[in-house]
TIPASE-904445 format. One record per residue (C-alpha): residue in one letter; x, y, z; residue number from 1. Coordinates in Angstrom, 2 decimals, always signed. Layout:
N
{aa->A | east->X | north->Y | up->Z | i->NUM}
...
This chain:
138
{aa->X | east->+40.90 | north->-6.28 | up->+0.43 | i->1}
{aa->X | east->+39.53 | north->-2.89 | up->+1.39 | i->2}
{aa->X | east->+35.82 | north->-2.47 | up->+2.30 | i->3}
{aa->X | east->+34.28 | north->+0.20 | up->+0.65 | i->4}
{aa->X | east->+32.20 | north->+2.54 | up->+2.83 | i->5}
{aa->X | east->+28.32 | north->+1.93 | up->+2.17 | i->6}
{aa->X | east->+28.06 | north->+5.72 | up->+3.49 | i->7}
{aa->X | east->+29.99 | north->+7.30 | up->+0.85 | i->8}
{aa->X | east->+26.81 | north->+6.70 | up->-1.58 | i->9}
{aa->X | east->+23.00 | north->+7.19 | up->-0.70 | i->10}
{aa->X | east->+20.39 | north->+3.84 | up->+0.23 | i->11}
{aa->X | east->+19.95 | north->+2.38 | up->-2.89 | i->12}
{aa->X | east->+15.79 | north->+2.34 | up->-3.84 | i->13}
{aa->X | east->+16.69 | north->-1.61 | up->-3.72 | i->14}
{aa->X | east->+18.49 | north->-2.31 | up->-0.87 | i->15}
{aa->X | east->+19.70 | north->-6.00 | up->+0.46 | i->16}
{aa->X | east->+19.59 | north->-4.66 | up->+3.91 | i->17}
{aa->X | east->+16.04 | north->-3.86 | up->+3.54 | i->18}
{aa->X | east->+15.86 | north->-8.21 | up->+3.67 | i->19}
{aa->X | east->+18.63 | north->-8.98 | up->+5.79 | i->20}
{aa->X | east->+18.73 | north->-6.24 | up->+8.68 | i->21}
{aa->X | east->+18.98 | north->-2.90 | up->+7.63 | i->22}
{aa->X | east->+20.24 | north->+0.02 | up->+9.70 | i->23}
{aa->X | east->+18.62 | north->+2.94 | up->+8.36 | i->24}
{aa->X | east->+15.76 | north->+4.40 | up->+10.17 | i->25}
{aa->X | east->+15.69 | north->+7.99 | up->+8.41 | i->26}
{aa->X | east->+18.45 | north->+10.01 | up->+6.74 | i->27}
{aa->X | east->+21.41 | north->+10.84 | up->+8.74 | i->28}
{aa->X | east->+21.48 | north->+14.80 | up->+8.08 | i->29}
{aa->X | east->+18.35 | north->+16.78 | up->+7.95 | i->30}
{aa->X | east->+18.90 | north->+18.35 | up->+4.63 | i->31}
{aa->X | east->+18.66 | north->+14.30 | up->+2.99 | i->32}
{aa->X | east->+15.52 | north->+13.61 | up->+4.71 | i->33}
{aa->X | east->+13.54 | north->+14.55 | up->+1.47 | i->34}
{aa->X | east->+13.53 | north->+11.94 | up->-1.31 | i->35}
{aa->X | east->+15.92 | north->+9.67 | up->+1.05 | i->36}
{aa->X | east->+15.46 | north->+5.81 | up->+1.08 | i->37}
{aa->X | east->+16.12 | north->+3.79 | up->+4.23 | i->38}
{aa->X | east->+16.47 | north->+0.17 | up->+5.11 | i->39}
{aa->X | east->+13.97 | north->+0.26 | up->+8.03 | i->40}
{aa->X | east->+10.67 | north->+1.03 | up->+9.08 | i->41}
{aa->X | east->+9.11 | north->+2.66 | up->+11.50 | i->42}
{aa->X | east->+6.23 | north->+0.18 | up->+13.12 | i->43}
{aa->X | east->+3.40 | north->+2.76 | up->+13.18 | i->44}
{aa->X | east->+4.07 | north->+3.34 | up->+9.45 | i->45}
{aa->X | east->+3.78 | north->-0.19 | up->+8.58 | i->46}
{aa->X | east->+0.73 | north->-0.71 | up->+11.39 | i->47}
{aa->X | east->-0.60 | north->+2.12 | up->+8.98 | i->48}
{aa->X | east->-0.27 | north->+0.27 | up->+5.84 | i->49}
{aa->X | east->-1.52 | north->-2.84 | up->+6.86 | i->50}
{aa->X | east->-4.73 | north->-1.06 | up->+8.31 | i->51}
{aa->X | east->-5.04 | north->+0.14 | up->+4.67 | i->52}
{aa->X | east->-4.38 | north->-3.17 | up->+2.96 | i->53}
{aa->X | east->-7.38 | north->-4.32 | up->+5.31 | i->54}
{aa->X | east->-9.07 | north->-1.55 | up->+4.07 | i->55}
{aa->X | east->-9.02 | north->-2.66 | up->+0.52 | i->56}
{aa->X | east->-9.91 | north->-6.68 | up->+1.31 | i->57}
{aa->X | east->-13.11 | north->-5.77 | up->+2.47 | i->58}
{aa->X | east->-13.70 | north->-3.71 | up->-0.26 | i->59}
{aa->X | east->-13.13 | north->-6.03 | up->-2.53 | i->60}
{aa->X | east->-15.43 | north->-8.49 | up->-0.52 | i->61}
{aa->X | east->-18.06 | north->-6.20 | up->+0.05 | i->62}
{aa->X | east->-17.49 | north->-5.14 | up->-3.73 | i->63}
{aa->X | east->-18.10 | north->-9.16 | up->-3.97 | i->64}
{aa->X | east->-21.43 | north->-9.17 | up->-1.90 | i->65}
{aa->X | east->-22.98 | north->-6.42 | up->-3.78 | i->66}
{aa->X | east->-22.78 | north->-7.99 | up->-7.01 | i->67}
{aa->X | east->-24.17 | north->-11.09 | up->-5.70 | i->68}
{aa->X | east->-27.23 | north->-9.34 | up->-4.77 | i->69}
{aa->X | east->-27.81 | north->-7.30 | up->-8.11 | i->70}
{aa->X | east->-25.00 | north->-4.37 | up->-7.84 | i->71}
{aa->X | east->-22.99 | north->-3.45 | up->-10.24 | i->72}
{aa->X | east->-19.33 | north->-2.69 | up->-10.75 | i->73}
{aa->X | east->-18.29 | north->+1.07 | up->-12.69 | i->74}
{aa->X | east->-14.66 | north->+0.57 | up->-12.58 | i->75}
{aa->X | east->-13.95 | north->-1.47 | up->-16.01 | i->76}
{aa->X | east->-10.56 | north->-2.67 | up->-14.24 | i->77}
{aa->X | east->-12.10 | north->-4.43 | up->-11.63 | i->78}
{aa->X | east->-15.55 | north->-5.34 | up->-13.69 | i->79}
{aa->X | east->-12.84 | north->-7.66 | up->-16.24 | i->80}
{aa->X | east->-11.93 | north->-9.21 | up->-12.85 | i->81}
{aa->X | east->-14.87 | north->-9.68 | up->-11.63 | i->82}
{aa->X | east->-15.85 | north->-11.20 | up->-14.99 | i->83}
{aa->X | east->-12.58 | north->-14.16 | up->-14.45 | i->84}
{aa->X | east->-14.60 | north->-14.95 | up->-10.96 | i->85}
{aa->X | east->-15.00 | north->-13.36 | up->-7.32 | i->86}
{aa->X | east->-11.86 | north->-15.47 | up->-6.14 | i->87}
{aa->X | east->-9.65 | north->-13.96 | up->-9.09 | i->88}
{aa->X | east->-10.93 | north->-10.67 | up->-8.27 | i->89}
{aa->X | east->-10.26 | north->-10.34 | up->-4.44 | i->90}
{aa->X | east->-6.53 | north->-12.18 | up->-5.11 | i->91}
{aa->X | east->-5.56 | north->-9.82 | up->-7.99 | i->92}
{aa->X | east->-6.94 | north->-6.71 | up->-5.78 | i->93}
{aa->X | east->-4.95 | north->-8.05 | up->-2.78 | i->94}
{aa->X | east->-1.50 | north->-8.52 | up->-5.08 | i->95}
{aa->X | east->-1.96 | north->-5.46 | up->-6.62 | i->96}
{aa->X | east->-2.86 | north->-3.68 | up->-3.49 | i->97}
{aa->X | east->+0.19 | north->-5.32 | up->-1.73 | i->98}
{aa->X | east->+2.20 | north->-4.17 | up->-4.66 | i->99}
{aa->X | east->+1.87 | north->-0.54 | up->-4.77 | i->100}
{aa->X | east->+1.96 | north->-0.09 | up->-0.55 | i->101}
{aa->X | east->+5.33 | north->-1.50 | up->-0.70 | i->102}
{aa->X | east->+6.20 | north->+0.67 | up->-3.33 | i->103}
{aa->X | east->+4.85 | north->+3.54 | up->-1.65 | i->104}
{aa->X | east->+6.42 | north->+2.57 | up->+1.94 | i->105}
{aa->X | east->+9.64 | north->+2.22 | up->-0.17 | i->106}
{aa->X | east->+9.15 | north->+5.93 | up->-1.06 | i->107}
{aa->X | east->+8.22 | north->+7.09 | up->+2.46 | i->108}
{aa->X | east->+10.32 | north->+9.91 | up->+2.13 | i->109}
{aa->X | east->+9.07 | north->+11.50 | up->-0.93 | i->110}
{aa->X | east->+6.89 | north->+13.99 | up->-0.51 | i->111}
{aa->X | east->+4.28 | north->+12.91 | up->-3.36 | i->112}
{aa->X | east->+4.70 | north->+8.90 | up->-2.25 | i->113}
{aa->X | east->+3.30 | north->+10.65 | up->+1.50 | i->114}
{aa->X | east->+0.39 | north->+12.61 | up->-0.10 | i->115}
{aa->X | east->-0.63 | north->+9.43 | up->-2.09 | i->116}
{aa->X | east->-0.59 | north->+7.48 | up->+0.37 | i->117}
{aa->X | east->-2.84 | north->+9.74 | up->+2.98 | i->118}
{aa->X | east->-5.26 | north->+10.60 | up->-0.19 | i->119}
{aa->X | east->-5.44 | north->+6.41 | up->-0.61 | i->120}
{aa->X | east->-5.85 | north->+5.50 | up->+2.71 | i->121}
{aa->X | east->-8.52 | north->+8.28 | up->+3.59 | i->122}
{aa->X | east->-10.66 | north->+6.74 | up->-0.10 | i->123}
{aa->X | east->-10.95 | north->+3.52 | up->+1.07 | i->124}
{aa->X | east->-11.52 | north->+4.37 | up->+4.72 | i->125}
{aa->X | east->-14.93 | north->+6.14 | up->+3.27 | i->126}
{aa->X | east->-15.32 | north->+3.47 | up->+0.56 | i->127}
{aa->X | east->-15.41 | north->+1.55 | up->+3.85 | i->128}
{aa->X | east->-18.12 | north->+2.85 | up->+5.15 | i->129}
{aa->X | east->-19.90 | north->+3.42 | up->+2.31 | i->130}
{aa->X | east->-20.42 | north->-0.40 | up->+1.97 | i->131}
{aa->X | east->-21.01 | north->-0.69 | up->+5.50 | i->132}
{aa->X | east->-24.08 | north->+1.45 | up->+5.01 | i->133}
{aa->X | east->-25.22 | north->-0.24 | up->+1.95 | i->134}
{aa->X | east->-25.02 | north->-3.50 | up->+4.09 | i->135}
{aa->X | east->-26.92 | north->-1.90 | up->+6.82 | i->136}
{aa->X | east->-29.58 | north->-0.64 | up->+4.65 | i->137}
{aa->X | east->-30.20 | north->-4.05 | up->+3.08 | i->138}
């Protein structure tokens, strides 16, 4: 039986080589680098993520501290998770969280998935702070 050439058609966005040792780093021609999917990762891209999904736990435990000393929460999204406990909240933020960065580091290669990501990341690097110096002034 004839194998079928996996080049002949583009990375699919789900791809079992993604799991079980992919090959592609980045598109092989430079006019399918835009909007191309690959199989593997570069580590300073996923080093980069997983700064940012740090990012977002200690906001969500900060976010956790302040209400226990008399803040309050704007966002009604994470105020009804707040409301089903602290653990519930800081679980659901991390799944979610976890969630869209794979989604996004799936879609490395689109140009909107890149600007998303840098608009996120640079957020909750100031939200960050921004609860650092709340915790600092207290």
């Amino acid at each position: 039986m004839p194998r079928i050439d996996r080049r002949r058609r583009p990375t699919p966005f789900f791809s079992l080589y993604a799991l079980w040792g992919g090959r592609r780093h980045q598109a092989r021609r430079a006019h399918e680098a835009e909007a191309a999917y690959v199989d593997l990762y570069e580590p300073r891209l996923v080093l980069f993520l997983l700064v940012f999904f740090v990012l977002t736990v200690i906001d969500s435990v900060s976010t956790v501290a302040f209400i226990q000393i008399g803040g309050r929460e704007l966002n009604p999204i994470a105020q009804w998770m707040l409301d089903r406990g602290p653990r519930f909240f800081v679980v659901m933020k991390g799944v979610l969280t976890a969630l869209l960065i794979l989604f996004a580091m799936m879609h490395k290669n689109f140009r909107h998935s890149r600007y998303a990501i840098t608009i996120a990341f640079g957020f909750y690097f100031l939200l960050a702070m921004y609860h650092w110096f709340l915790h600092w002034i207290q």
